[in-house]
C-alpha positions as CSV (number, residue, x, y, z in Angstrom):
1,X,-16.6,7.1,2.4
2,X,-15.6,7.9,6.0
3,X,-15.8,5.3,8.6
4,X,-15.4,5.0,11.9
5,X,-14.4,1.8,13.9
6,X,-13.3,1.0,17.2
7,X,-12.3,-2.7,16.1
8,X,-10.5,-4.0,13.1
9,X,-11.9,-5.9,10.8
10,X,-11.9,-9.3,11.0
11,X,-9.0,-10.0,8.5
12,X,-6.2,-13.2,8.9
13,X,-3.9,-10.5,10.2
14,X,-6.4,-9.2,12.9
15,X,-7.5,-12.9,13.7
16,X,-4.0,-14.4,14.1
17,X,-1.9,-10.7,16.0
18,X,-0.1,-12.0,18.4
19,X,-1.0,-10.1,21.5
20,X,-3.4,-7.1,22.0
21,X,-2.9,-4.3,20.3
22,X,-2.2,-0.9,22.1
23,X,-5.6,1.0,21.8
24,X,-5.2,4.8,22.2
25,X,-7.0,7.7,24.1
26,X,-9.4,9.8,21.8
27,X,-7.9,13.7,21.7
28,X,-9.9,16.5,24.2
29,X,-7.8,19.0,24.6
30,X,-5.9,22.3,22.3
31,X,-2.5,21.1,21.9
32,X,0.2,23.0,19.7
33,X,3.3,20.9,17.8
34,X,5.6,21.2,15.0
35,X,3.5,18.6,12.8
36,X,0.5,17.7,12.9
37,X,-0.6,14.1,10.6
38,X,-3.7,13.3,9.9
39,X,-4.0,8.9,9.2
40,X,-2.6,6.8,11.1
41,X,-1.5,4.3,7.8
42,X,1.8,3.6,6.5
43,X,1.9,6.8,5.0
44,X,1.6,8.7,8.2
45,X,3.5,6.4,10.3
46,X,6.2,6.6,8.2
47,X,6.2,10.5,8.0
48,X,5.6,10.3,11.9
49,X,8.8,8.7,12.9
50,X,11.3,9.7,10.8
51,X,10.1,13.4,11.6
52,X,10.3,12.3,15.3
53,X,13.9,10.8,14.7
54,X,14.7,14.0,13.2
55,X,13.9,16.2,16.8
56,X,10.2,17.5,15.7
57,X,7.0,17.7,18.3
58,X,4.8,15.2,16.0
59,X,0.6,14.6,16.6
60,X,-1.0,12.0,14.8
61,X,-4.9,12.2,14.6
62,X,-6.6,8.7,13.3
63,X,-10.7,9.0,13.0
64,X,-10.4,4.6,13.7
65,X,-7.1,2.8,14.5
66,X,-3.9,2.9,13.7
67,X,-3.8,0.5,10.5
68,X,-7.3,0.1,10.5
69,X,-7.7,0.6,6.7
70,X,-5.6,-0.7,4.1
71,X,-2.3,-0.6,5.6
72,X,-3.4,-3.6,8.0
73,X,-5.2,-5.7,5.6
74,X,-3.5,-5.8,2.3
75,X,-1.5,-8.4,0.9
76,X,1.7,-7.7,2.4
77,X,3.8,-7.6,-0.5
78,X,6.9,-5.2,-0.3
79,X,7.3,-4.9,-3.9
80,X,10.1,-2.3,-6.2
81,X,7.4,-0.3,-8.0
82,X,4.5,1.6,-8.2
83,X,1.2,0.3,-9.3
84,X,1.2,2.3,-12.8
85,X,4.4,0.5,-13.6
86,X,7.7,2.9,-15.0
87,X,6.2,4.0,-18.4
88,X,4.0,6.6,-17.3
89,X,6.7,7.7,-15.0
90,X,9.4,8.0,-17.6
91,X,6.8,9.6,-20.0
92,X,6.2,12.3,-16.8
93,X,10.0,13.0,-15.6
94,X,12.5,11.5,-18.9
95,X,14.5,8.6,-18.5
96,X,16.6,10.5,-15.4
97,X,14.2,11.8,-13.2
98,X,12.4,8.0,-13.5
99,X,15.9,6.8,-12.6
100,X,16.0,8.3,-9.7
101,X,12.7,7.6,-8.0
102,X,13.3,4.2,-9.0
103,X,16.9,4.9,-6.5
104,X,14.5,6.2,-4.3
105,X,11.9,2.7,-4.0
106,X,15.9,0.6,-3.4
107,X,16.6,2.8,-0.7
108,X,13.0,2.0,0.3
109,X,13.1,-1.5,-0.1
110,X,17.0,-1.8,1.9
111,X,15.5,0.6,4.9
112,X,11.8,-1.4,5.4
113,X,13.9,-4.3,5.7
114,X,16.1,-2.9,8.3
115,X,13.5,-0.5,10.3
116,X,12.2,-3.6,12.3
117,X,15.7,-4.9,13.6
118,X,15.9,-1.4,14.6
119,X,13.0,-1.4,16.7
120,X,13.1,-4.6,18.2
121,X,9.5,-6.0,16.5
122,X,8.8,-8.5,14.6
123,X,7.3,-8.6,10.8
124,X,7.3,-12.2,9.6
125,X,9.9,-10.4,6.7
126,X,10.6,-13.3,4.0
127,X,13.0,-11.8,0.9
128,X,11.7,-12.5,-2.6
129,X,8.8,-11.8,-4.9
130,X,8.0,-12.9,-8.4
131,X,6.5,-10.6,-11.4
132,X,4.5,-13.3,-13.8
133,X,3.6,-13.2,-17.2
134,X,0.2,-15.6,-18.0
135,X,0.4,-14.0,-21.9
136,X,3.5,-14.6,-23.9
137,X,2.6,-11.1,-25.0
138,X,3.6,-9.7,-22.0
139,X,7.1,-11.0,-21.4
140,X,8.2,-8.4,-23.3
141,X,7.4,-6.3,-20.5
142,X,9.8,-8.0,-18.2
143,X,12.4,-8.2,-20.2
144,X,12.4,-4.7,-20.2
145,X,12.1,-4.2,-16.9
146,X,15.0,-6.7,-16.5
147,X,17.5,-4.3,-18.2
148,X,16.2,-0.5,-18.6
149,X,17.0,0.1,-14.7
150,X,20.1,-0.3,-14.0
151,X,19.0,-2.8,-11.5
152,X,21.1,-5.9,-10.7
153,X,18.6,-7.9,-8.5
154,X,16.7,-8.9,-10.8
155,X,16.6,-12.6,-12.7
156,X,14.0,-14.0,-16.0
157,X,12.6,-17.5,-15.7
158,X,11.2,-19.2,-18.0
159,X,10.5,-22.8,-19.2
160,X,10.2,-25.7,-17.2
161,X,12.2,-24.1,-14.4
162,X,9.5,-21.9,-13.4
163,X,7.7,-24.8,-11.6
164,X,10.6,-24.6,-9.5
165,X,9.2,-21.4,-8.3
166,X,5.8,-21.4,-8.2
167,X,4.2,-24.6,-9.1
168,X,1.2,-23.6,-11.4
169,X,0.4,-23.7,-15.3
170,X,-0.9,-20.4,-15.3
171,X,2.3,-18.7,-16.1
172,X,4.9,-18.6,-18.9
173,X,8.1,-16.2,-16.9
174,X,8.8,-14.4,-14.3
175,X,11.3,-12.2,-12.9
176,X,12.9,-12.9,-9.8
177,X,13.2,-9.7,-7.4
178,X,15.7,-10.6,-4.6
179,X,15.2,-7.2,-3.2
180,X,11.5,-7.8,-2.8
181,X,9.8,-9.4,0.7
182,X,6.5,-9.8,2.0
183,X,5.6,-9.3,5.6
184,X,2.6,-9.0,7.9
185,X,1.4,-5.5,7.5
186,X,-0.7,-5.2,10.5
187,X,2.5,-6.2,12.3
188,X,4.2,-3.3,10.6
189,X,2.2,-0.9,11.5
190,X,1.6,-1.1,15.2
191,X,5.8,-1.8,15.3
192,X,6.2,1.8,13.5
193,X,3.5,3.7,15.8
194,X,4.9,1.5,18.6
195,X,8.6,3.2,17.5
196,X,7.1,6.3,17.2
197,X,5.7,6.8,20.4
198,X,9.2,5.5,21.9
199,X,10.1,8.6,20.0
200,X,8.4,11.1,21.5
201,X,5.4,11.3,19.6
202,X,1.7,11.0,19.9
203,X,-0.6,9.5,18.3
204,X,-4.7,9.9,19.3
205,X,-7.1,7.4,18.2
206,X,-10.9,7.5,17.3
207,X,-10.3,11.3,16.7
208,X,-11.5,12.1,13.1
209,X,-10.3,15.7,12.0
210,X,-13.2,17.4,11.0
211,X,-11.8,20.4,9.0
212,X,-8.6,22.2,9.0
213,X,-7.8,26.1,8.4
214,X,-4.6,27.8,7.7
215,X,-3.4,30.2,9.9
216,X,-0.6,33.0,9.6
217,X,1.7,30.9,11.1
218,X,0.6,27.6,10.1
219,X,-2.5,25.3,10.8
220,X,-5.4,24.2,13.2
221,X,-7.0,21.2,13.1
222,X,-10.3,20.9,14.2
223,X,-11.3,17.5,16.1
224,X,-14.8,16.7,18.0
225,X,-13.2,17.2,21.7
226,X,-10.0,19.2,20.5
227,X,-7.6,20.6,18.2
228,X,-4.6,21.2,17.4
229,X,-2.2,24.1,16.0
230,X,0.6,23.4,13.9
231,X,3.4,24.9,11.7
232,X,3.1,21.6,9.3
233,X,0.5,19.7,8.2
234,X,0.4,16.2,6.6
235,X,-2.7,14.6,5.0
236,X,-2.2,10.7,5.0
237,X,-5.6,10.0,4.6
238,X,-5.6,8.3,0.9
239,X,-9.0,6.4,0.3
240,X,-10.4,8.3,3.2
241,X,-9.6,12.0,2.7
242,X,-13.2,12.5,1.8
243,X,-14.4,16.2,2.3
244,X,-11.2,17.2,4.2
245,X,-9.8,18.4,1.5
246,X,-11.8,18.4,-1.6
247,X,-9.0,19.5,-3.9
248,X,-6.9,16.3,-2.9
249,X,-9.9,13.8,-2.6
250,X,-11.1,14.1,-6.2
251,X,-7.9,12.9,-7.5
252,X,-9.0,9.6,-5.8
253,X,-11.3,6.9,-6.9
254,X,-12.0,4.5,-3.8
255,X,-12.0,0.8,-5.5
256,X,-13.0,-1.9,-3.5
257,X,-10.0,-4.9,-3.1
258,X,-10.2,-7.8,-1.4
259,X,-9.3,-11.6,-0.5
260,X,-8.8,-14.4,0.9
261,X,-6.6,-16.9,3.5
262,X,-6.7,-20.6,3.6
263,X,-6.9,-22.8,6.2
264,X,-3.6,-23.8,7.3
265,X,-1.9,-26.4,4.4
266,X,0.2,-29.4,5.1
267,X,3.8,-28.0,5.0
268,X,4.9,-30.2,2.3
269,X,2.3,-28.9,-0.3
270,X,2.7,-25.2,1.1
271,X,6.0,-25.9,-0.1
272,X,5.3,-27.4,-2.9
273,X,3.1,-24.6,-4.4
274,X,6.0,-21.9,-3.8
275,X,9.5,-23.5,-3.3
276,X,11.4,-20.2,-2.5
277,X,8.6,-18.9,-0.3
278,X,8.4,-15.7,-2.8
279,X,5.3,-13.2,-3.4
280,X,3.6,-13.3,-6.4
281,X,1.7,-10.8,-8.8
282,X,1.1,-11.6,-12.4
283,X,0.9,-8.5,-14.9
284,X,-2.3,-8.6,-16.2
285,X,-4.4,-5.3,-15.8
286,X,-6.5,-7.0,-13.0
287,X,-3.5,-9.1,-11.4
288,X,-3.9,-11.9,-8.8
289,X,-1.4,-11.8,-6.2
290,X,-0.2,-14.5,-3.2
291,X,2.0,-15.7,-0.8
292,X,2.1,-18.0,2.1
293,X,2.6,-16.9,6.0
294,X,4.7,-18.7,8.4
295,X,1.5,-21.1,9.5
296,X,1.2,-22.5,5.9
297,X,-1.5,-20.7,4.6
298,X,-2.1,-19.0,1.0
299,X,-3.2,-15.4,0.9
300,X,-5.0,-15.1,-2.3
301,X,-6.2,-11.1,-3.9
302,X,-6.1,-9.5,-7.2
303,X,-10.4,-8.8,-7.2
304,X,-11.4,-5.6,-7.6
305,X,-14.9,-3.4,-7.5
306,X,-14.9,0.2,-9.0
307,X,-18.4,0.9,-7.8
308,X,-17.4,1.0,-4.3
309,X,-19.3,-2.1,-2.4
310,X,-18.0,-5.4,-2.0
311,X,-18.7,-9.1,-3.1
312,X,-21.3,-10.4,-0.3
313,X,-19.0,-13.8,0.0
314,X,-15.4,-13.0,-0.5
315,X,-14.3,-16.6,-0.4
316,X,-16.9,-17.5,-3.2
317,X,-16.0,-14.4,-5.3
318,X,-11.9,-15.4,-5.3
319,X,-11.9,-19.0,-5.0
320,X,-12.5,-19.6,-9.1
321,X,-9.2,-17.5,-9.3
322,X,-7.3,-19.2,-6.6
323,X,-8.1,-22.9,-8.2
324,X,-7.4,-21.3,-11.7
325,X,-3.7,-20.6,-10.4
326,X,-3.4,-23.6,-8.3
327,X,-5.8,-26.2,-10.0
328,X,-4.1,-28.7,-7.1
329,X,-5.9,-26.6,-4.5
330,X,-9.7,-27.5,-5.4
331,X,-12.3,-27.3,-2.7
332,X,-9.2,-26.3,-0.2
333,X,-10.8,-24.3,3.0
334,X,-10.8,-20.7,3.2
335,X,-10.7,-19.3,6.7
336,X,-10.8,-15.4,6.5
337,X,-12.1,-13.6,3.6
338,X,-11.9,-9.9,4.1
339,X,-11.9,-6.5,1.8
340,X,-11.2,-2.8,1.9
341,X,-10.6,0.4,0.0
342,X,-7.7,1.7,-1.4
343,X,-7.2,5.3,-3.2
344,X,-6.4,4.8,-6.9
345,X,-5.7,7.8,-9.3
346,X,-6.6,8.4,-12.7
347,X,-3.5,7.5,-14.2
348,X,-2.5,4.9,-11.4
349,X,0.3,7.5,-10.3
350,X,1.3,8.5,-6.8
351,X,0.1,11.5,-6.0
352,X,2.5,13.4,-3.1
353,X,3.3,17.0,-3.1
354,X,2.7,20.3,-1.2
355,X,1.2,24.0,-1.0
356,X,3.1,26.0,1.3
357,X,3.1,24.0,4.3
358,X,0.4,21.7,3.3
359,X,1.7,17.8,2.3
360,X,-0.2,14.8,1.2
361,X,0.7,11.7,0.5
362,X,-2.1,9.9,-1.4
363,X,-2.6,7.7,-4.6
364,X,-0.9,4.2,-4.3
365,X,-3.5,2.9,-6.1
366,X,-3.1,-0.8,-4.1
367,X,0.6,-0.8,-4.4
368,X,1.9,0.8,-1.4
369,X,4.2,-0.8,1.1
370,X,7.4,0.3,-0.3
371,X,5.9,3.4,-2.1
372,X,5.0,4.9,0.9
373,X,8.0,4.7,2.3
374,X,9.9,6.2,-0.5
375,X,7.1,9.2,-0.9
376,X,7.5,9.6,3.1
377,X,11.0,9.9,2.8
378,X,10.2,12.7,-0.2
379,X,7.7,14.7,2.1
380,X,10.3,14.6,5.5
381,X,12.9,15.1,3.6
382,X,10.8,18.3,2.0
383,X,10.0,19.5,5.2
384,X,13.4,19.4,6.4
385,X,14.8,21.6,3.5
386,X,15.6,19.2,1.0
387,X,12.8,19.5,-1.9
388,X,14.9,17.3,-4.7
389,X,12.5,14.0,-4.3
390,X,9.1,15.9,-3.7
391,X,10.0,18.2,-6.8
392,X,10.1,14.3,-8.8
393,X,6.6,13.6,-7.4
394,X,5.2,17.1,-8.3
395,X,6.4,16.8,-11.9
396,X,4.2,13.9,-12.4
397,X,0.6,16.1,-12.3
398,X,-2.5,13.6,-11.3
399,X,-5.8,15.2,-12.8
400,X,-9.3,15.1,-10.8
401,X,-11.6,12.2,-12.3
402,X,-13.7,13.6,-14.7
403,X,-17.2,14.7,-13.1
404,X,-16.3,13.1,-9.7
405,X,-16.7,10.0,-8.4
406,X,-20.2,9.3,-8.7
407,X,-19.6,9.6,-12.4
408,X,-16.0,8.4,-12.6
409,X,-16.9,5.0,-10.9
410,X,-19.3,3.9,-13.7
411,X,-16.5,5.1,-16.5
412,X,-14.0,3.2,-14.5
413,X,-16.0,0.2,-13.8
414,X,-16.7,-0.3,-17.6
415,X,-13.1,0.4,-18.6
416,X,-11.9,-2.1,-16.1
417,X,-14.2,-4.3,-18.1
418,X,-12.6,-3.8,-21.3
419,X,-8.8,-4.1,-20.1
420,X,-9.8,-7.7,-18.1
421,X,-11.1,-9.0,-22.0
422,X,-7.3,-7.8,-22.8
423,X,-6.6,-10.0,-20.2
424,X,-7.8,-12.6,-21.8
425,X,-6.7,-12.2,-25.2
C-alpha cells in the first residue's frame, strides 16, 4: 500500500495552487523531541500545531509530502459528522456520550473556520453544505437528524423550494447545515504545516519511518538516514499505516475514491446549478458529493473501489453520475480526473485512542476534514492530561476485518454491491 512520491498528483487542487509549494529536506540525522508524528495529513498537522501552540518540541516524519494523500485531494467538504452517521455512535457511547462528540465536531467546525484568519492563509472557505435525500424513504433520516442533536443550524427543504438550492431532479429534501463549508484542502494543509513551522516545529519530508520501538522512556523511530527519540508518539498514517503497526493497520480497509473537475462553467449556470454555493452529499450508502470552486467549476465524487485499484478513466467512470444529478450538464468538459485511498473501518467508525504513550488517529472512512480536527483535539488534549474526549473515542471498539484485507476486500466489495441495489430501491 505504501508509496512514495516526490510530486503530487496531478489533481485540480495541485493543477490550480497558487504558488510553489514549500518542499522539505529528507531527515539524516538522531534528533530527540517531545513528540514525534508520523503523516504529514490533516490528522498530523492538526496534532502538530496545536501541540506546538501548546510549548512541545514537535517532529513530523512524511514518507511523500505533506498532503500528498487524501488530505490534498479530497472533496473538500467540511461537513458536522462522521462517515458512519450518529447511530452506531449512540448505540457505542448512549445518547450522552454521542452528545458530546457531536459538541466536539461544533467546536471543530467554529475553530477550522477560524484557524486560517489566524494564520494569515487563504482557504477558498464558502459556509454551507446540503445533506440530500434521492429516496423518500430516507427523509426520515434527516428529520431525525434535524431534531435529536440539540443542534440549531440546521434547516429541512423540501418541495419545489429545493431547486432553489441545488437545481437537479435527483433529490426530494435536504437539510441545510449553516455551520458546514467547503474549502480547498490542499490549501489547508500546506497553511497548517506552514503555521506549524512558524511554531517552532519541524516537519521532514520524503522520510518514511521504517519501524518504531518502545523504549523505557519513550520511543525511537527508525528512518532510512535517521531517527528520532521521543517521549510521545503519534501514528497519522490512516490508509497508509501499512506494516508499521500491524495492530492498527488491520482495522483499515484501503478503498479506492475518486473524481472529477469540470472545465471552468459560465458563471451564470455555475450559479444556477447551486444558488447558495453550498456542498452537497446525498445519503445513499454510495453518495455522490459536489461543489463548485471560486473559478466556476463542479467537483464531482461519490465512486468508490473496495478492491484497491482504480477506474483506468476517471472522467468516463463519473461522468454517467455527474449528468444523472445535473441532466443540464451533458457532454460538459472534465479537466482533472484524479483518485486516491482513504482508510475505512469495519463499522465506518473513527478509530483514535492510545497504549501508554502510543496515539493514532486513523479511520475516517472518507469523511475527515472536520473529524480530524475534533479527534486531534481528543489525542492533544489526551497528551496534555485531559483524557475526557479520547476516553469517548475508546469506548467505541473498531474490530480487525475478518481474515485481513486480502480477504476483507472481496467481502466488502460484494457487500458494497448489495447496499448500492438498496440504493436503488
Amino acid at each position: 500500500m505504501f508509496r512514495q512520491s516526490t510530486h503530487h498528483l496531478a489533481t485540480y487542487y495541485a493543477g490550480t495552487f497558487p504558488g510553489v509549494m514549500a518542499e522539505r529536506a529528507a531527515l539524516e540525522e538522531s534528533l530527540n523531541c517531545d513528540v514525534v508524528i508520523i503523516g504529514a495529513g490533516f490528522s498530523g498537522l492538526h496534532c502538530a500545531l496545536r501541540l506546538a501552540q501548546a510549548g512541545k518540541r514537535v517532529v513530523v516524519l512524511e514518507a511523500s509530502r505533506v498532503a500528498w494523500a487524501a488530505s490534498g485531494r479530497n472533496g473538500g467538504q467540511a461537513l458536522l459528522g462522521w462517515s458512519c452517521d450518529m447511530p452506531p455512535l449512540e448505540k457505542a457511547l448512549g445518547l450522552d456520550g454521542a452528545r458530546q462528540l457531536w459538541s466536539s465536531m461544533c467546536w471543530a467546525a467554529d475553530e477550522l473556520r477560524e484557524l486560517p484568519v489566524r494564520h494569515g492563509f487563504e482557504v477558498d472557505y464558502r459556509r454551507g453544505s446540503l445533506w440530500t435525500a434521492v429516496l423518500p424513504r430516507r427523509v426520515g433520516q434527516l428529520r431525525e437528524a434535524l431534531h435529536k442533536w440539540g443542534y440549531h443550524d440546521l434547516r429541512l427543504i423540501e418541495g419545489a423550494e429545493l431547486r432553489e438550492w441545488v437545481d437537479s431532479p435527483r433529490y426530494v429534501a435536504a437539510l441545510h447545515d449553516a455551520r458546514g463549508a467547503h474549502l480547498n484542502p490542499l490549501k489547508l494543509a500546506q497553511g497548517l504545516a506552514a503555521a506549524f513551522e512558524q511554531a517552532g516545529g519541524r516537519i521532514y519530508e520524503q522520510t518514511r519511518a521504517l519501524a518504531y520501538e518502545t523504549l523505557a522512556d519513550g520511543y525511537r523511530v527508525r528512518t532510512p538516514q535517521g531517527e528520532v527519540r521521543a517521549d510521545v508518539l503519534v501514528l497519522a498514517c490512516n490508509a497508509y499505516l501499512d506494516e508499521l503497526d500491524r495492530s492498527l493497520s488491520q482495522r483499515l480497509l484501503p478503498v479506492g475514491s475518486y473524481q472529477v473537475a469540470t472545465a471552468a462553467l459560465d458563471p451564470q449556470l455555475a450559479r444556477s446549478l447551486l444558488p447558495h454555493n453550498s456542498c452537497v452529499i446525498d445519503n445513499q450508502f454510495v453518495p455522490d458529493y459536489f461543489r463548485l470552486t471560486p473559478d466556476n467549476r463542479l467537483l464531482f465524487g461519490g465512486g468508490c473501489t473496495y478492491l484497491g485499484g482504480l477506474p483506468r478513466d476517471i472522467p468516463a467512470a463519473t461522468r454517467p453520475y455527474l449528468e444523472r444529478v445535473f441532466p443540464q450538464l451533458k457532454g460538459v468538459a472534465i479537466d482533472y480526473g484524479w483518485g486516491g485511498h482513504i482508510d475505512v473501518t469495519l463499522k465506518r467508525t473513527p478509530d483514535i485512542g492510545r497504549t501508554g504513550q502510543r496515539y493514532w488517529l486513523q479511520g475516517f472512512s472518507g469523511h475527515g476534514v472536520l473529524p480530524t480536527l475534533a479527534a486531534a483535539r481528543a489525542v492533544t488534549d489526551a497528551i496534555a492530561g485531559d483524557e475526557q474526549l479520547l476516553a469517548l473515542y475508546q469506548r467505541i471498539g473498531n474490530p480487525c476485518f475478518p481474515g485481513g484485507a486480502w480477504f476483507a476486500a472481496p467481502l466488502e466489495a460484494a457487500g458494497k454491491a448489495w447496499y448500492r441495489l438498496r440504493d436503488y430501491l
